[in-house]
C-alpha positions in Angstrom: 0.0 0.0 0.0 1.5 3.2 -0.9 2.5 5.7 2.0 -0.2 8.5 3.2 0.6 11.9 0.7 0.1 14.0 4.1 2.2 11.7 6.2 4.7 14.7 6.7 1.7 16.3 8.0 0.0 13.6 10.4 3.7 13.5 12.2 4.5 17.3 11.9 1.1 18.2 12.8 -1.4 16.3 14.0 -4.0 19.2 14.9 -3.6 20.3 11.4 -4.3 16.6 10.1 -6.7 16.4 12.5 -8.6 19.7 10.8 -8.3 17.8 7.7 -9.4 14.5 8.2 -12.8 16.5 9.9 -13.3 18.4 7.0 -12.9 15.1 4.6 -14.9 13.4 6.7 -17.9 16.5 6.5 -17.2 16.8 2.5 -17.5 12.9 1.9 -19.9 12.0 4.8 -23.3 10.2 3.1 -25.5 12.8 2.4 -27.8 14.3 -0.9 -25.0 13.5 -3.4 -24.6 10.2 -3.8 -20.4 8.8 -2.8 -19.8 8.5 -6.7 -21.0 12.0 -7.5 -18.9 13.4 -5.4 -15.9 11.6 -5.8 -16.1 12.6 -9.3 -16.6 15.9 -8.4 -13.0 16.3 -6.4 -11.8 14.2 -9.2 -12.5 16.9 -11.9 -11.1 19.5 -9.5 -8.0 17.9 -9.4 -8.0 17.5 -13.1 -8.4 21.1 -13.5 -6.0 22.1 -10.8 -2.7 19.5 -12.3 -3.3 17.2 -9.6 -2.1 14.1 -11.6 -2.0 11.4 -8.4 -5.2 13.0 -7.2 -7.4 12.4 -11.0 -6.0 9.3 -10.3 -6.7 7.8 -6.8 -10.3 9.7 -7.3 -10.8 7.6 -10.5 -10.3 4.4 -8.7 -12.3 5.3 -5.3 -15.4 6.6 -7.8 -14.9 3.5 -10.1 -15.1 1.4 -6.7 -18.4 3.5 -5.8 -19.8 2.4 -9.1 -19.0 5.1 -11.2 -18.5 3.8 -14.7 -15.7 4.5 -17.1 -17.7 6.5 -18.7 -19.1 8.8 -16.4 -15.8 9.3 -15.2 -14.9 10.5 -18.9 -17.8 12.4 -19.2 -16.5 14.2 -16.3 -13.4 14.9 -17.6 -15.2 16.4 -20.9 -17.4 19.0 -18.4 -14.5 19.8 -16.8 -12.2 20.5 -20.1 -15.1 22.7 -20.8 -14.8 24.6 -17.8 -11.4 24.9 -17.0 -9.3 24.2 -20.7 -7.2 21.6 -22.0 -4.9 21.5 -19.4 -7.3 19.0 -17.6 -7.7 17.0 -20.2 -3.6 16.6 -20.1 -3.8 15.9 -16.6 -6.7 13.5 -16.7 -4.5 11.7 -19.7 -1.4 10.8 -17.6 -3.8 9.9 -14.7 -6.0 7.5 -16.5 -3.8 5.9 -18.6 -3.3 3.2 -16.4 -6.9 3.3 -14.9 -9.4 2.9 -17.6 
């Protein structure tokens, strides 16, 4: 399993990973949206913000919520819309592997 990407963090500062795991927690907690939805949601952020490992790791967890393939490209087509090609070069090098 690969290491925690806020491990630094959890060690460092554990109030400040504390903070963060309560807002995950809030963000992802069952709700209105259902789990897919909004992993998709975070996943298209980090598409449009260069977050390669994040596109990524969200794929998989919304794939594993039952999100299909295509949804999750679908996602990556509203979010080119919205935020450029960029995403779309982040979402390739992400997904390459995944889908």
């Amino acid at each position: 399993m690969p290491e925690h990407p806020l491990k630094v963090i959890m060690e460092k500062d554990p109030k400040l990973f504390s903070l963060l795991e309560t807002t995950h927690d809030l963000a992802f907690s069952e709700g209105g949206i259902p789990m897919k939805y909004k992993l998709l949601i975070a996943m298209s952020l980090d598409a449009a913000n260069g977050a390669v490992d994040g596109v990524k790791f969200l794929a998989i967890q919304a794939m594993q919520a039952g999100a299909t393939k295509e949804e999750v490209m679908e996602t990556i087509r509203v979010t080119q819309y919205i935020s450029g090609s960029g995403s779309v070069y982040t979402a390739a090098s992400a997904l390459n592997d995944v889908l």
